[in-house]
C-alpha positions in Angstrom: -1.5 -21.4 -14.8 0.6 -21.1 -17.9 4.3 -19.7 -17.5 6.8 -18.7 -20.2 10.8 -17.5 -20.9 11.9 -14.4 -22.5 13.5 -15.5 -25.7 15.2 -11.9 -26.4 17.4 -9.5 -25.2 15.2 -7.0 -23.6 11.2 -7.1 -23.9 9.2 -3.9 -22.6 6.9 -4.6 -19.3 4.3 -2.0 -19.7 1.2 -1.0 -17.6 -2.0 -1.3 -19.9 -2.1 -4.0 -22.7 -1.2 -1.2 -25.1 2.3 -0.1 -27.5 1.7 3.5 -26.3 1.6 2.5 -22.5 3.9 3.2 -19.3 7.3 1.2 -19.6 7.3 0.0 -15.8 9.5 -2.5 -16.3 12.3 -4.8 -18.8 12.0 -8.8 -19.6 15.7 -9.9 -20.0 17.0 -12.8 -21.7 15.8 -16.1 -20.0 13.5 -14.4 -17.4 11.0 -17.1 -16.1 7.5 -16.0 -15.4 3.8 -17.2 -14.9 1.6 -15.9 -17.3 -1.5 -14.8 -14.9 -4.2 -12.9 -17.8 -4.5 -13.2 -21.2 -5.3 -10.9 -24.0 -5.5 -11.1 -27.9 -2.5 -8.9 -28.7 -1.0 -8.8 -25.0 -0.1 -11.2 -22.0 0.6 -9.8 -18.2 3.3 -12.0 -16.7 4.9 -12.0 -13.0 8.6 -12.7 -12.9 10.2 -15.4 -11.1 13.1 -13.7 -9.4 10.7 -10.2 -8.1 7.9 -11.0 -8.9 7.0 -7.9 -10.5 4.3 -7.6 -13.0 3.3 -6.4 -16.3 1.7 -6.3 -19.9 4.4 -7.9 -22.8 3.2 -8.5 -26.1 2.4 -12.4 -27.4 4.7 -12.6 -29.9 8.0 -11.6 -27.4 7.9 -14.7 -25.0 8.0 -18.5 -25.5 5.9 -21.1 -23.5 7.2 -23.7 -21.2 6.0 -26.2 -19.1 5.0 -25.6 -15.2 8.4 -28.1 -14.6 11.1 -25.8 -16.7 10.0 -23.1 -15.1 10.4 -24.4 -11.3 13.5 -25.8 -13.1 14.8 -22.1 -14.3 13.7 -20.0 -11.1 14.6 -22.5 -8.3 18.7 -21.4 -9.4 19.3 -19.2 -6.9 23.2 -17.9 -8.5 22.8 -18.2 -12.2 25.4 -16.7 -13.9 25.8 -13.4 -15.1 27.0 -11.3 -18.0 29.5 -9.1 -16.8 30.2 -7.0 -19.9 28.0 -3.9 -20.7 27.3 -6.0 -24.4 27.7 -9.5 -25.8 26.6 -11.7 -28.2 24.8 -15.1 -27.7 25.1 -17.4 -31.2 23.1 -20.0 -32.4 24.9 -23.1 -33.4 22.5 -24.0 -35.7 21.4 -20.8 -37.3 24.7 -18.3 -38.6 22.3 -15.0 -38.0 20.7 -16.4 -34.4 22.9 -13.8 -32.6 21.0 -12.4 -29.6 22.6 -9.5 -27.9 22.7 -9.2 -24.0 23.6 -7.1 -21.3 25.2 -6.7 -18.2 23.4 -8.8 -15.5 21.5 -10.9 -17.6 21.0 -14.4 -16.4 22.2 -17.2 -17.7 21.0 -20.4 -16.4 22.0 -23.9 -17.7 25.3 -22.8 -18.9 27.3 -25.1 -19.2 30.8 -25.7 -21.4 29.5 -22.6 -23.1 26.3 -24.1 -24.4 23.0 -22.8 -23.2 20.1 -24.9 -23.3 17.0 -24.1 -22.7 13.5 -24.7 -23.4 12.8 -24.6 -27.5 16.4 -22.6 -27.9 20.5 -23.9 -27.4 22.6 -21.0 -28.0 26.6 -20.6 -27.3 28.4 -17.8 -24.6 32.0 -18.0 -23.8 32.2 -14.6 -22.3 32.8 -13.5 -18.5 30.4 -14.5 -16.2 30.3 -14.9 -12.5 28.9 -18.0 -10.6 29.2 -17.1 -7.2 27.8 -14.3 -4.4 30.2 -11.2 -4.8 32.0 -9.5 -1.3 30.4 -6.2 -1.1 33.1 -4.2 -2.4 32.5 -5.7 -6.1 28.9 -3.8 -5.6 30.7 -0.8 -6.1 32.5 -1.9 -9.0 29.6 -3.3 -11.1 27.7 0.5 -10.1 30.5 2.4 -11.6 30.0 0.1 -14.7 26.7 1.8 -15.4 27.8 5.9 -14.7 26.6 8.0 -17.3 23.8 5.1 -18.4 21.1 7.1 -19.3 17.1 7.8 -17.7 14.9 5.2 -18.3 11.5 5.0 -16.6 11.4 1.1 -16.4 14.6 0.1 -17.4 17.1 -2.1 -16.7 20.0 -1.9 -18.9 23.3 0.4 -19.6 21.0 1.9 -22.5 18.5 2.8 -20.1 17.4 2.8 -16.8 15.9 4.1 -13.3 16.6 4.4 -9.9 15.5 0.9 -8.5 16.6 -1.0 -11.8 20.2 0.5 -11.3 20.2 -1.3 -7.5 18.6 -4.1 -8.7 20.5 -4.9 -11.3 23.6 -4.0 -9.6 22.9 -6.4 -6.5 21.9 -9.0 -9.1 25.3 -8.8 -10.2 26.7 -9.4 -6.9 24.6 -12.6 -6.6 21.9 -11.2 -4.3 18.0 -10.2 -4.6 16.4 -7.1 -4.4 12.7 -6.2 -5.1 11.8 -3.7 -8.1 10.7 -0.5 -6.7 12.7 1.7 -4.4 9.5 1.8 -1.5 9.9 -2.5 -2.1 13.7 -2.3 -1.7 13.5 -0.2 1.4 11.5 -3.0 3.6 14.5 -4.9 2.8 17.8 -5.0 5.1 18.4 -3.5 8.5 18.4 0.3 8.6 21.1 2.5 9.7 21.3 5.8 12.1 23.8 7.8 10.3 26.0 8.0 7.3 29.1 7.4 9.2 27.5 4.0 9.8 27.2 2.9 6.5 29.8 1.1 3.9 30.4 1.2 0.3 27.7 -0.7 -1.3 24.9 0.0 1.2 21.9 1.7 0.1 20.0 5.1 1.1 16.4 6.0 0.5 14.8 9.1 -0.4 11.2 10.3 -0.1 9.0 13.4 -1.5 6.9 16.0 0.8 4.4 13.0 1.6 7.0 10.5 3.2 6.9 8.2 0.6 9.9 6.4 -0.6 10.3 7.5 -4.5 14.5 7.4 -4.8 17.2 5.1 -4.3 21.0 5.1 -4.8 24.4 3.6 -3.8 27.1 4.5 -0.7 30.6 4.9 -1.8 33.3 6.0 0.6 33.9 9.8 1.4 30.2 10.7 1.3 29.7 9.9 -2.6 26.4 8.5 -4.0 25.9 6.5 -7.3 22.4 6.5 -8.5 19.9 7.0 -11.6 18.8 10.5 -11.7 18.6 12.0 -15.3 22.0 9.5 -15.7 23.6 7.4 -13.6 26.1 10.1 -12.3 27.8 10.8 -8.8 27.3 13.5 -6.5 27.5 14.1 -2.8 25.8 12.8 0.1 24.9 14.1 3.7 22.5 14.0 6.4 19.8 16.2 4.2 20.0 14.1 1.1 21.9 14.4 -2.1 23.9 17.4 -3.3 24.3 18.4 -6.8 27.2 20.5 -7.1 26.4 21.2 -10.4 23.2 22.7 -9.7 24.8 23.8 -6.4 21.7 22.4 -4.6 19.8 19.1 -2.7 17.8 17.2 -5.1 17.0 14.7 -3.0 15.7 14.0 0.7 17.3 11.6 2.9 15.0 9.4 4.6 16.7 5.8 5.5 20.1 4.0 4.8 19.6 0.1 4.9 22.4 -2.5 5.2 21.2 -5.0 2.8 23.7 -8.0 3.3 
């Protein structure tokens, strides 16, 4: 088994070993994976933290050893960049600025110096160390409204319905599975709305019961969550109602208490 780091900002996941395939997922900076197939142009990788996998191209990741890896993934509460953009420097290279967003991991950091396999670079931004209360969740979601679409992604410049709770959990310090169906084995469910608290997730499926949607709980009824833009709307026993289209758009199916 051979495993690697993501040496970039954001590296596209994609479902073939081909440019012109599916985005079904986003590498951040100093993601940890095992490389499990191998291709001339193209590796497919499972990452550490949901083990989630895909095709990234060979020249967008570095190799480490089967040690640095455990090493990297066994941190359970790296830290986290808490600002939608920042810059990572190289202190040995004046143009080795990497850009990085909001919920990126930073393990090893230390004094502001990170050190990691084959690259030391230098962050003296805000970060956070610890598991969040719940209420922050709600915070960090409101940091991404009016992100737009993305299929896949998982950053203020683009990103789905799963990758917005992902990412904002992440935040908070605690783990959930990619896809919204994965998300919603997680938790304990709920039997009503009036049950639920700011933070807590609800589920939404299509005409064949399955779980395709995902989104936030704030107070009064309100829902964050990824649907053409991160926006707000309204939310009730039937679903989610957009009162701009003066309509449901989604089907309620589950609300799960996470933590």
């Amino acid at each position: 088994m051979e495993y690697g780091i993501c040496p970039l900002s954001i590296v596209p996941m994609r479902a073939e070993p081909d440019d012109r395939s599916e985005l079904v997922n986003q590498a951040l900076f100093a993601d940890v994976f095992k490389v499990v197939e191998k291709r001339t142009k193209w590796v497919r990788i499972r990452l550490s933290h949901d083990k989630y996998e895909g095709w990234i191209d060979r020249k967008q990741y570095r190799e480490i050893e089967e040690g640095q890896y455990k090493e990297i993934a066994g941190i359970k509460h790296s830290p986290m960049v808490m600002v939608p953009v920042d810059m990572l420097t190289d202190p040995e290279d004046p143009f080795g600025h990497i850009m990085v967003v909001q919920g990126t991991s930073l393990p090893t950091l230390e004094n502001g110096r990170i050190a990691l396999p084959g690259m030391t670079h230098l962050y003296n931004g805000e970060t956070l160390r610890e598991p969040q209360p719940k209420s922050r969740l709600v915070d960090f979601a409101y940091s991404y409204l009016n992100a737009p679409y993305l299929w896949g992604g998982r950053t203020p410049f683009g990103i789905d319905c799963s990758g917005f709770t992902q990412m904002v959990y992440k935040m908070g310090g605690y783990r959930l599975l990619r896809d919204a169906s994965q998300q919603a084995t997680q938790g304990v469910a709920l039997s009503f709305i009036e049950e639920s608290e700011p933070g807590d997730l609800a589920f939404f499926d299509n005409q064949e019961g399955k779980i395709i949607h995902v989104g936030i709980i704030l107070e009064d009824n309100y829902i964050l969550h990824a649907s053409g833009k991160v926006r707000l709307d309204r939310l009730d026993q039937s679903g989610i109602y957009n009162p701009e289209l003066r309509t449901h758009t989604h089907r309620l199916r589950v609300i799960k208490k996470i933590f």
